[in-house]
TORKOL-4160 file (C-alpha; in steps of 0.2 Angstrom, whole numbers, padded with zeros to 4 digits, m for minus):
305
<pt num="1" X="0040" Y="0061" Z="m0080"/>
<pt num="2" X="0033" Y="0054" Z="m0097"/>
<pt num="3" X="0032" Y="0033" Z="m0097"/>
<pt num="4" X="0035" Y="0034" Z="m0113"/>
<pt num="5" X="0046" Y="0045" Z="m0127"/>
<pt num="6" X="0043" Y="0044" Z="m0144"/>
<pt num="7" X="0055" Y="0048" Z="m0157"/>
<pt num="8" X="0051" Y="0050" Z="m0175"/>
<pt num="9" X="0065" Y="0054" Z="m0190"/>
<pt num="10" X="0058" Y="0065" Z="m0203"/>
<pt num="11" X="0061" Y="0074" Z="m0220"/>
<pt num="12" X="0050" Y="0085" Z="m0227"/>
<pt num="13" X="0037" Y="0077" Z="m0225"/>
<pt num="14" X="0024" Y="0087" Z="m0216"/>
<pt num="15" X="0009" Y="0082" Z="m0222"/>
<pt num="16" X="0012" Y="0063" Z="m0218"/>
<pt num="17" X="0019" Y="0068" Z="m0202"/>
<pt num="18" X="0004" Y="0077" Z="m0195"/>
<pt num="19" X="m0005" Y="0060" Z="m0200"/>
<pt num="20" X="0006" Y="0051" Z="m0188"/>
<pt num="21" X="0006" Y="0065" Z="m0173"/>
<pt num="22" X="m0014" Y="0064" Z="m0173"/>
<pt num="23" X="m0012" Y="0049" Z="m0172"/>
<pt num="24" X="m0001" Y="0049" Z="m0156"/>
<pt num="25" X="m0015" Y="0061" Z="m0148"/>
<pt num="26" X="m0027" Y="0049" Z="m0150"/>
<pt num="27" X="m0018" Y="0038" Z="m0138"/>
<pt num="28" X="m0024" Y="0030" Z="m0123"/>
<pt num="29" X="m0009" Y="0032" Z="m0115"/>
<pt num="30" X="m0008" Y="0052" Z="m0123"/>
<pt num="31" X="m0005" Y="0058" Z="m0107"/>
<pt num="32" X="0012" Y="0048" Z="m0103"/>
<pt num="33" X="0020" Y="0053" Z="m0118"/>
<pt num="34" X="0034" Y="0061" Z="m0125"/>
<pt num="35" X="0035" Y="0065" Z="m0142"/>
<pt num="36" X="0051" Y="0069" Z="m0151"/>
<pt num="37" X="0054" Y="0075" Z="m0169"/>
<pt num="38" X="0071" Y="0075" Z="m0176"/>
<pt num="39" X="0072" Y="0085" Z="m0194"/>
<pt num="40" X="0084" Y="0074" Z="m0203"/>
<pt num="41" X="0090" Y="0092" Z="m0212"/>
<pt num="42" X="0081" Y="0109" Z="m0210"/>
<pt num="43" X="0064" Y="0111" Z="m0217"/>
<pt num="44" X="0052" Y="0126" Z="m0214"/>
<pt num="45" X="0037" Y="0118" Z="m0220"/>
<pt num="46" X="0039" Y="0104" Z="m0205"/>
<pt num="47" X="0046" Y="0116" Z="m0191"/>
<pt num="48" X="0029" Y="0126" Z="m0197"/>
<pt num="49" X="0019" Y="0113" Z="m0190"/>
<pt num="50" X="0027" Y="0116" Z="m0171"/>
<pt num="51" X="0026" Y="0134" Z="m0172"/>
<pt num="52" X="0011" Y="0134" Z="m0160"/>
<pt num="53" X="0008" Y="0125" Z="m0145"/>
<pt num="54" X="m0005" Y="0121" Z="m0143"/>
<pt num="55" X="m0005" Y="0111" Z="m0162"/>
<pt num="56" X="m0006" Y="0097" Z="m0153"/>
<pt num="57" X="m0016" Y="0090" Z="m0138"/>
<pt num="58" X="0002" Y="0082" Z="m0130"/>
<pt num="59" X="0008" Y="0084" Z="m0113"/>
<pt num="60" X="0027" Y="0086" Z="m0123"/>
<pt num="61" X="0030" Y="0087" Z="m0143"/>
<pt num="62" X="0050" Y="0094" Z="m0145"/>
<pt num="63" X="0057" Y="0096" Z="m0163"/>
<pt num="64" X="0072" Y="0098" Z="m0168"/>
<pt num="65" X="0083" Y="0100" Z="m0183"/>
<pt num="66" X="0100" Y="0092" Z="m0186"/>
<pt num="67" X="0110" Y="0096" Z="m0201"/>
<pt num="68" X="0107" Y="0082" Z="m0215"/>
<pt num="69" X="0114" Y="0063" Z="m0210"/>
<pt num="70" X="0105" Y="0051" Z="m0212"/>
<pt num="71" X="0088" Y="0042" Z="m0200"/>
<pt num="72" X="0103" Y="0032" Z="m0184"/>
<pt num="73" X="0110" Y="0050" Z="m0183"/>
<pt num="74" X="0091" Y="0055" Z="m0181"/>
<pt num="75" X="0086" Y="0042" Z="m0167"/>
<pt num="76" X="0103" Y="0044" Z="m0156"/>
<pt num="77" X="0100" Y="0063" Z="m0157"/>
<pt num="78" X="0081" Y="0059" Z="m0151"/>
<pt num="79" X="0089" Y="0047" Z="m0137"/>
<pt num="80" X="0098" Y="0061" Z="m0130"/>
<pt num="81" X="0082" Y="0070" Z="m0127"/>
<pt num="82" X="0073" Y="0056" Z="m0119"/>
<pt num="83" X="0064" Y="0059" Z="m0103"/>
<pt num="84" X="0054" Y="0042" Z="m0101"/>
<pt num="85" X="0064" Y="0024" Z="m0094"/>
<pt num="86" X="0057" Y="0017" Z="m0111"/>
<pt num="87" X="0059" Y="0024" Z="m0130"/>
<pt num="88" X="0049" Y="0020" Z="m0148"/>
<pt num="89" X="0055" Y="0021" Z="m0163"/>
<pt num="90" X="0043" Y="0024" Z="m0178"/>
<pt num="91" X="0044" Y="0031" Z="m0193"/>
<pt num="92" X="0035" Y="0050" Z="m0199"/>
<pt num="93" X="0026" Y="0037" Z="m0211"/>
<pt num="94" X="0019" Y="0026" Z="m0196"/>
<pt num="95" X="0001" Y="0026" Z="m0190"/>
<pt num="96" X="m0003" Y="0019" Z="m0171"/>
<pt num="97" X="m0019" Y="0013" Z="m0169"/>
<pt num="98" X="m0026" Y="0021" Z="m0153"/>
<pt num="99" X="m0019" Y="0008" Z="m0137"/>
<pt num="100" X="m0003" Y="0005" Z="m0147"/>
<pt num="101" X="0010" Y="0014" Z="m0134"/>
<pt num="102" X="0000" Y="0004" Z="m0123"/>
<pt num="103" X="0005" Y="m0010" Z="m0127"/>
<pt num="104" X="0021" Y="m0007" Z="m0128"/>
<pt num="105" X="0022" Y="m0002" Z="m0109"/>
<pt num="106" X="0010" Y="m0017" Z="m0104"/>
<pt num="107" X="0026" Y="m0028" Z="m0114"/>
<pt num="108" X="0041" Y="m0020" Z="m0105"/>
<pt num="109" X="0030" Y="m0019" Z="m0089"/>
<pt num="110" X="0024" Y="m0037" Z="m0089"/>
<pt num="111" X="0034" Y="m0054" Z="m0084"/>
<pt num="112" X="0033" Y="m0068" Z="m0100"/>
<pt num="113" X="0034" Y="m0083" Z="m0091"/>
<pt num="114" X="0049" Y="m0088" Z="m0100"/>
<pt num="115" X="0059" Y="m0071" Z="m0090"/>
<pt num="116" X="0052" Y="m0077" Z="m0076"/>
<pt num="117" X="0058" Y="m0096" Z="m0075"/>
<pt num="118" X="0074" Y="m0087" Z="m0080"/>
<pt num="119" X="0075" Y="m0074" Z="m0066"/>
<pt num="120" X="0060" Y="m0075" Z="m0056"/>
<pt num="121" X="0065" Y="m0056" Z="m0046"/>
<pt num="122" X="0073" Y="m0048" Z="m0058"/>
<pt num="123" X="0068" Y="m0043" Z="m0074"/>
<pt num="124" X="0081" Y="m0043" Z="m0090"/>
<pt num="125" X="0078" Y="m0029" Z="m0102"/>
<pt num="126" X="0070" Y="m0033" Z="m0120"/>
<pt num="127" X="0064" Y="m0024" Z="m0135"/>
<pt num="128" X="0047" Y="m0025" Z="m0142"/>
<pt num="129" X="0042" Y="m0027" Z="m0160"/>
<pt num="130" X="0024" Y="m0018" Z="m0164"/>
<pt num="131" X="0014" Y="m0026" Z="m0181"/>
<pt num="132" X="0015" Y="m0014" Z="m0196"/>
<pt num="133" X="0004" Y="m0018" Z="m0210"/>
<pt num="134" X="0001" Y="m0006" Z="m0225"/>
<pt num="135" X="m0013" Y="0007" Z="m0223"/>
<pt num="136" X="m0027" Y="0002" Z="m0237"/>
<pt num="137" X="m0030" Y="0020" Z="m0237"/>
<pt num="138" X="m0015" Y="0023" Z="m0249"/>
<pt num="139" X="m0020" Y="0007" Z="m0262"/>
<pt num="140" X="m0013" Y="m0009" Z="m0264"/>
<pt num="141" X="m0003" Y="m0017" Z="m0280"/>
<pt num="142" X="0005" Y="m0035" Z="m0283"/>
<pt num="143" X="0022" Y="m0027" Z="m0277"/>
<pt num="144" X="0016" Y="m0022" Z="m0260"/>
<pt num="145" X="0010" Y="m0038" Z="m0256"/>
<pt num="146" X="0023" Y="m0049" Z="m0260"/>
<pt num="147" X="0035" Y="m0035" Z="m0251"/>
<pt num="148" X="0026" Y="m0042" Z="m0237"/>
<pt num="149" X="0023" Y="m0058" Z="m0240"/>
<pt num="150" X="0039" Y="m0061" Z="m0244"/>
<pt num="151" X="0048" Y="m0053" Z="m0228"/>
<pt num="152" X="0058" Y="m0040" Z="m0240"/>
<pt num="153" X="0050" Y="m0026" Z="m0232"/>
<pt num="154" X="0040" Y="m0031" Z="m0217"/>
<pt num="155" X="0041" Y="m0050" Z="m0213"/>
<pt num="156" X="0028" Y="m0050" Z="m0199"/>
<pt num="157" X="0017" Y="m0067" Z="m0208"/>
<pt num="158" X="0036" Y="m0075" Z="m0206"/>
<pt num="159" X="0032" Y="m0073" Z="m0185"/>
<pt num="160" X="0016" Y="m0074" Z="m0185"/>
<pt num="161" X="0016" Y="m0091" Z="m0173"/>
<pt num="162" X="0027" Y="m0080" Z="m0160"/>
<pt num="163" X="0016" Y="m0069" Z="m0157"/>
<pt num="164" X="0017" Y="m0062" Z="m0138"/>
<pt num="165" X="0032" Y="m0074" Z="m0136"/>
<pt num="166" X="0051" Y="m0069" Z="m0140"/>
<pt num="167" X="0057" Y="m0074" Z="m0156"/>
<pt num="168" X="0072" Y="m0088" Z="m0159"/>
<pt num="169" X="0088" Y="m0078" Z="m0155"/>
<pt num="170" X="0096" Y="m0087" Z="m0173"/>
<pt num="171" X="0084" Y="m0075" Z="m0180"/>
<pt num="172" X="0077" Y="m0058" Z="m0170"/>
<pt num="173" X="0090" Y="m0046" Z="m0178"/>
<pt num="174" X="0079" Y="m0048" Z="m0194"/>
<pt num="175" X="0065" Y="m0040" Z="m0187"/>
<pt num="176" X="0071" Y="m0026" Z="m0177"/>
<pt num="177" X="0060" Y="m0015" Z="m0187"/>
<pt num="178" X="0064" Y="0002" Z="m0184"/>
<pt num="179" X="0049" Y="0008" Z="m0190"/>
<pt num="180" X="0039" Y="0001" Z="m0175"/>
<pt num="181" X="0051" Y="m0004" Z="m0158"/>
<pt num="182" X="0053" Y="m0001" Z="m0143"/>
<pt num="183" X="0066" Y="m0003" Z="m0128"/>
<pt num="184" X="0073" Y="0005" Z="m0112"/>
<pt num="185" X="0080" Y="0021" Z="m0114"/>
<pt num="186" X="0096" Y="0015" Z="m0106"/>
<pt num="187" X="0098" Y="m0001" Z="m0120"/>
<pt num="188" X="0095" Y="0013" Z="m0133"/>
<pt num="189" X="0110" Y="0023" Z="m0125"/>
<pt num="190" X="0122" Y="0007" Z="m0124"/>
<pt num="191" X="0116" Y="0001" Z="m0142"/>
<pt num="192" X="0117" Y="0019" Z="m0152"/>
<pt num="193" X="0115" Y="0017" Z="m0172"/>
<pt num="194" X="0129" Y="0018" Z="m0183"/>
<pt num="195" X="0133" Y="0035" Z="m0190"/>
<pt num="196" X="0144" Y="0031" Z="m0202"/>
<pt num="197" X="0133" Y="0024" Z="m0214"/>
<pt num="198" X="0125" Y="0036" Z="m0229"/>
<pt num="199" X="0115" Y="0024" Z="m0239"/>
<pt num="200" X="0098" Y="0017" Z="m0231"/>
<pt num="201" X="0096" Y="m0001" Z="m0227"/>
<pt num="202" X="0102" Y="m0013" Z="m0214"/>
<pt num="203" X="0106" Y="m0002" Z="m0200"/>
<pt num="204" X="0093" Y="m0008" Z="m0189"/>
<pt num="205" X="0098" Y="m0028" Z="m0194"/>
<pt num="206" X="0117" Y="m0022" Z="m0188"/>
<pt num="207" X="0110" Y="m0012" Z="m0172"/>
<pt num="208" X="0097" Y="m0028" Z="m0169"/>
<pt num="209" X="0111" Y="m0041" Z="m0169"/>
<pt num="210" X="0123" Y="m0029" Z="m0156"/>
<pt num="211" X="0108" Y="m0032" Z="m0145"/>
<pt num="212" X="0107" Y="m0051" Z="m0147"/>
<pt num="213" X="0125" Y="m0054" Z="m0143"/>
<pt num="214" X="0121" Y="m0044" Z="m0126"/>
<pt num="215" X="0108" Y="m0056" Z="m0121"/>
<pt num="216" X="0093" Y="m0043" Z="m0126"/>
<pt num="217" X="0077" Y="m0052" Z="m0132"/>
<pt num="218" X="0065" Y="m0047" Z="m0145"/>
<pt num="219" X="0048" Y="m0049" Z="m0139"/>
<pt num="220" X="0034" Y="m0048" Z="m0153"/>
<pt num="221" X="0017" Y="m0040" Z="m0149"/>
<pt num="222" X="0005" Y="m0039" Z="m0161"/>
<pt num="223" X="m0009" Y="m0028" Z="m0151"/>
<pt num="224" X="0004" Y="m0016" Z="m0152"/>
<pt num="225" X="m0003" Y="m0013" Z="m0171"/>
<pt num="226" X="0004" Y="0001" Z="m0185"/>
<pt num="227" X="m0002" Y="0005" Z="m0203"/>
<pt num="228" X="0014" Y="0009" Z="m0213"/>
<pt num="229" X="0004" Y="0028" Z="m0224"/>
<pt num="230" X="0015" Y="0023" Z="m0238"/>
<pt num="231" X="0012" Y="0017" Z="m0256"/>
<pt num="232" X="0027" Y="0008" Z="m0266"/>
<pt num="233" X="0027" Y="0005" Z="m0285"/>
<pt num="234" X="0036" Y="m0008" Z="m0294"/>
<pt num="235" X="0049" Y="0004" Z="m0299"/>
<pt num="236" X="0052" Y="0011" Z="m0284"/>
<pt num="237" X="0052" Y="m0005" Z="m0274"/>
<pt num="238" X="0068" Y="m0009" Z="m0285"/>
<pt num="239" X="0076" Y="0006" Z="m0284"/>
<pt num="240" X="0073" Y="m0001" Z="m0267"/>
<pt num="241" X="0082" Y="m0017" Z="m0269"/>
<pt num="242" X="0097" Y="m0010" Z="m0278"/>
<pt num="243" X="0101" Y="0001" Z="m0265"/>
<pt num="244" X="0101" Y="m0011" Z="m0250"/>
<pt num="245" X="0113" Y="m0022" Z="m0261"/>
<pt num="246" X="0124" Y="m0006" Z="m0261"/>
<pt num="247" X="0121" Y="m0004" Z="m0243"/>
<pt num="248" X="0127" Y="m0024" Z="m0238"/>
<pt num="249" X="0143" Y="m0025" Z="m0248"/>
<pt num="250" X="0146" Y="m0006" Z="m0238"/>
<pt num="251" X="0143" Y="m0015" Z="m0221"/>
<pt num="252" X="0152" Y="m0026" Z="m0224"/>
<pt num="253" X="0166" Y="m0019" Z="m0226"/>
<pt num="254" X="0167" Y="m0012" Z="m0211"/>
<pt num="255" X="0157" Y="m0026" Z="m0203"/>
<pt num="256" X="0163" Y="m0043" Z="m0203"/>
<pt num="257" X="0150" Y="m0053" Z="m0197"/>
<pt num="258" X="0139" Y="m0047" Z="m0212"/>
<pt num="259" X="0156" Y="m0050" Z="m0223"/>
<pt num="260" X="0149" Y="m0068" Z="m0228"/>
<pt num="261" X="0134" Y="m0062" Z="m0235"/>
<pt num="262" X="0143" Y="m0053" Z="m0249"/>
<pt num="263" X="0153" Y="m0070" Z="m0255"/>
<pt num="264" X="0154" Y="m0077" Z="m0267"/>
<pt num="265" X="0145" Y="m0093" Z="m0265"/>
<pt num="266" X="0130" Y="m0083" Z="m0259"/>
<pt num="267" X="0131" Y="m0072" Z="m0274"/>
<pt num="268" X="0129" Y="m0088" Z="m0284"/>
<pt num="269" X="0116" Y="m0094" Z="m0275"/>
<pt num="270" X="0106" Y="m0076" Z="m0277"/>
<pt num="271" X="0111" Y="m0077" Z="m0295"/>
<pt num="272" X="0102" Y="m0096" Z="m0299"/>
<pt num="273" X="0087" Y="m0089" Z="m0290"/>
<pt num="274" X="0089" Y="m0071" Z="m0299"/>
<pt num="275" X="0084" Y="m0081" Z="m0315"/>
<pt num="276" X="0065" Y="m0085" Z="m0313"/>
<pt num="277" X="0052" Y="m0073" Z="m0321"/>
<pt num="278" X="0045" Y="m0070" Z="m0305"/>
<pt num="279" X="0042" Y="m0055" Z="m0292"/>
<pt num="280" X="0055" Y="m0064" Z="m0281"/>
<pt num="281" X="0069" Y="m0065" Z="m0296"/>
<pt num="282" X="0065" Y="m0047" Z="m0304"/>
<pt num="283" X="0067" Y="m0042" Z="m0284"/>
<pt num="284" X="0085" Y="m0052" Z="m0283"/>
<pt num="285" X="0090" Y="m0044" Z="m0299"/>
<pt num="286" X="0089" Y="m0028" Z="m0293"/>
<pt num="287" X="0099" Y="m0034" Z="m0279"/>
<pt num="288" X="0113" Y="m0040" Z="m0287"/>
<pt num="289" X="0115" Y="m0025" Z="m0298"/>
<pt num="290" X="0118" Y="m0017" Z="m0280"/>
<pt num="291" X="0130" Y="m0027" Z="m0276"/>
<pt num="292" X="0140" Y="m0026" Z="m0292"/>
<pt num="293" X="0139" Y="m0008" Z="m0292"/>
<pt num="294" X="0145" Y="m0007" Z="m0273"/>
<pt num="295" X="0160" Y="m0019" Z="m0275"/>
<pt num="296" X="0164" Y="m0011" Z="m0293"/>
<pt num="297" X="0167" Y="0003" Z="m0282"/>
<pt num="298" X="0180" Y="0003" Z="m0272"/>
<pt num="299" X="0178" Y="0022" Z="m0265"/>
<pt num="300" X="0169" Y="0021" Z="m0248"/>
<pt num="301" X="0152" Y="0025" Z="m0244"/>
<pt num="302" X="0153" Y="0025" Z="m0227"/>
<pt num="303" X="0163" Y="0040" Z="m0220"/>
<pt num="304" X="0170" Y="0043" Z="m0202"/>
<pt num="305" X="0161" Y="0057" Z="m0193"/>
């Protein structure tokens, strides 16, 4: 029985991939895991990489491929699969260093004090955030810092005095970063991802804030420590940007507790701070624009399965 299943949604992406399974061999905990990749789509250059065996030193590395959806259909197909009481999420793109899964078990295994003065026999489940930061080995620009700065990407110098504590509950579900969490395997079959959604971005902020309303915790570890093999131009950081405002007014539709940030007071708001010749108001143009083009739109986005 593994401790620990890992499920990673790819797309042709084999070359990064194989970065990230290495990466899981060299584990300290290697021999407690898991492994499952789920093909977001056919691809015979990735199945290639599973066609032997003995490819990687693993106790279990399954791959599968499901026709093409989109990443939650990804991770609830991988939850199916799991073996181990506890599951991390991370992406093809994500590189653990080497007592990463550790961490994560020593988190969910522990007691925080503040559990314990709770409930001091039993234990209540959480999910824990691993640190990503971006791998120097793929290069650094203006844009990738303030992505990261500025919490539009990865917000981890936002919660940096919460490390090994549990973040306020008014704001957890912004940092249930898909890229690098964990939780039981039972919360991940109660909590599944949304399937309905076919445009990326704020599927793990919805999924996050089903959590909090259940009581479930976000714990931040930042041992638990992850380079994100990724480099982002300008111009693809706003193609970025527009998409996620497509994505909001598409949630909100059929979500109403995101409904409010699609207003039009908060569209105002947006629009005042769009206006500086800055990365932040170049960035908020380019969200707007999604948002426009979204609510221009009537037609929907996000089909039932």
């Amino acid at each position: 029985m593994p401790s620990l299943s890992v499920i990673i949604p790819t797309f042709r992406r084999p070359n990064i991939l194989r970065l990230c399974l290495r990466c899981l061999e060299a584990q300290t905990v290697a021999d407690e895991l898991e492994v499952i990749v789920v093909s977001d789509g056919p691809d015979p250059e990735t199945a290639k990489l599973f066609q032997r065996s003995t490819n990687y030193q693993l106790p279990t590395t399954n791959y599968f491929e499901i026709p093409k959806s989109q990443q939650g259909v990804a991770r609830n197909f991988g939850v199916k699969h799991a073996h181990a009481p506890f599951v991390l999420f991370i992406g093809d793109d994500i590189l653990l260093e080497r007592n990463a899964c550790e961490n994560h078990l020593a988190a969910h295994y522990s007691t925080p004090e503040e559990i314990n003065r709770q409930s001091p026999i039993v234990k209540s489940p959480i999910a824990v955030l691993g640190f990503v930061t971006w791998d120097p080995v793929v290069g650094s620009n203006p844009v990738m810092r303030w992505l990261e700065r500025s919490g539009w990407q990865f917000g981890y110098p936002k919660i940096a005095k919460y490390a090994h504590a549990f973040l306020p509950t008014k704001i957890q579900e912004h940092f249930t970063y898909t890229s690098h969490i964990s939780v039981p395997t039972d919360v991940a079959h109660r909590f599944r991802f949304r399937e309905d959604m076919t445009l990326y971005g704020w599927e793990d902020i919805e999924w996050g804030r089903r959590m909090k309303k259940a009581g479930i915790r976000l714990f931040y570890e930042p041992d638990a420590k992850a380079l994100h093999h990724h480099h982002m131009t300008l111009e693809q950081s706003l193609a970025r940007m527009e998409t996620l405002g497509r994505s909001l007014v598409l949630l909100a539709r059929q979500v109403p507790d995101f409904r409010k940030q699609t207003s039009a007071i908060k569209r105002l708001a947006l629009r005042a701070r769009s206006l500086l010749p800055t990365m932040n108001g170049v960035h908020r143009r380019a969200f707007l624009r999604g948002i426009r083009k979204a609510m221009r739109n009537r037609s929907p986005a996000i089909v039932k399965r």
